[in-house]
C-alpha positions, 0 to 999 in steps of 0.5 A: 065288769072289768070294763067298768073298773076304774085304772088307777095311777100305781105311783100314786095308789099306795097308802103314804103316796096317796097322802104326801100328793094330796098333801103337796097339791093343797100347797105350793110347797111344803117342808120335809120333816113337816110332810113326813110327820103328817103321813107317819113314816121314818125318814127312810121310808118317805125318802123311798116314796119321794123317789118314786114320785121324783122319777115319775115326774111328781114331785121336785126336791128343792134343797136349801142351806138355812141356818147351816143346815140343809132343808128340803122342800117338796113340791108338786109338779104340773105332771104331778098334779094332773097324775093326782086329778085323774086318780082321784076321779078313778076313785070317785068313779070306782065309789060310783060303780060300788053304789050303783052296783045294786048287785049286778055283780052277783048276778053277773057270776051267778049267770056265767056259772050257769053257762 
């Protein structure tokens, strides 16, 4: 069964880095603040995930002075983009194998047991 499992990308998988990609791949780019409200976490906490994804290579920070203050924009990269793609399709293949499952699972422990 494992064979059928799907592999998905663990830089993406987490909840809060699920939606700041999907966020981020629907617009060229995005405000800080606007992302972080979106996903519902603490500066600190999307700082940390932003991290993550900048040393993955997904997201680029682009800092910039506007009013005297320094705004960051985050983007998607192309490497980010394409990581998102697949692990969507890896959860759309995950949903497929649960519906067409039809309870070969079940079957499949119940004939190991009685090996």
């Amino acid at each position: 069964m494992s064979a059928l499992v799907p592999k998905f990308d663990p830089v993406i998988h987490a909840p809060a880095r699920l939606q700041i990609a999907a966020l981020l791949c629907a617009v060229t780019n995005a405000e800080f603040a606007t992302v972080r409200d979106a996903v519902g976490v603490s500066d600190s906490v999307m700082s940390k995930h932003l991290k993550l994804m900048e040393e993955a290579g997904y997201v680029r920070l682009i800092k910039a002075s506007l009013d005297g203050r320094v705004r960051t924009r985050l983007a998607m990269t192309g490497k980010g983009r394409t990581a998102f793609a697949a692990h969507i399709q890896a959860l759309q293949a995950l949903v497929s194998v649960a519906e067409n499952a039809g309870g070969a699972a079940d079957l499949d422990l119940a004939e190991e047991a009685a090996e």
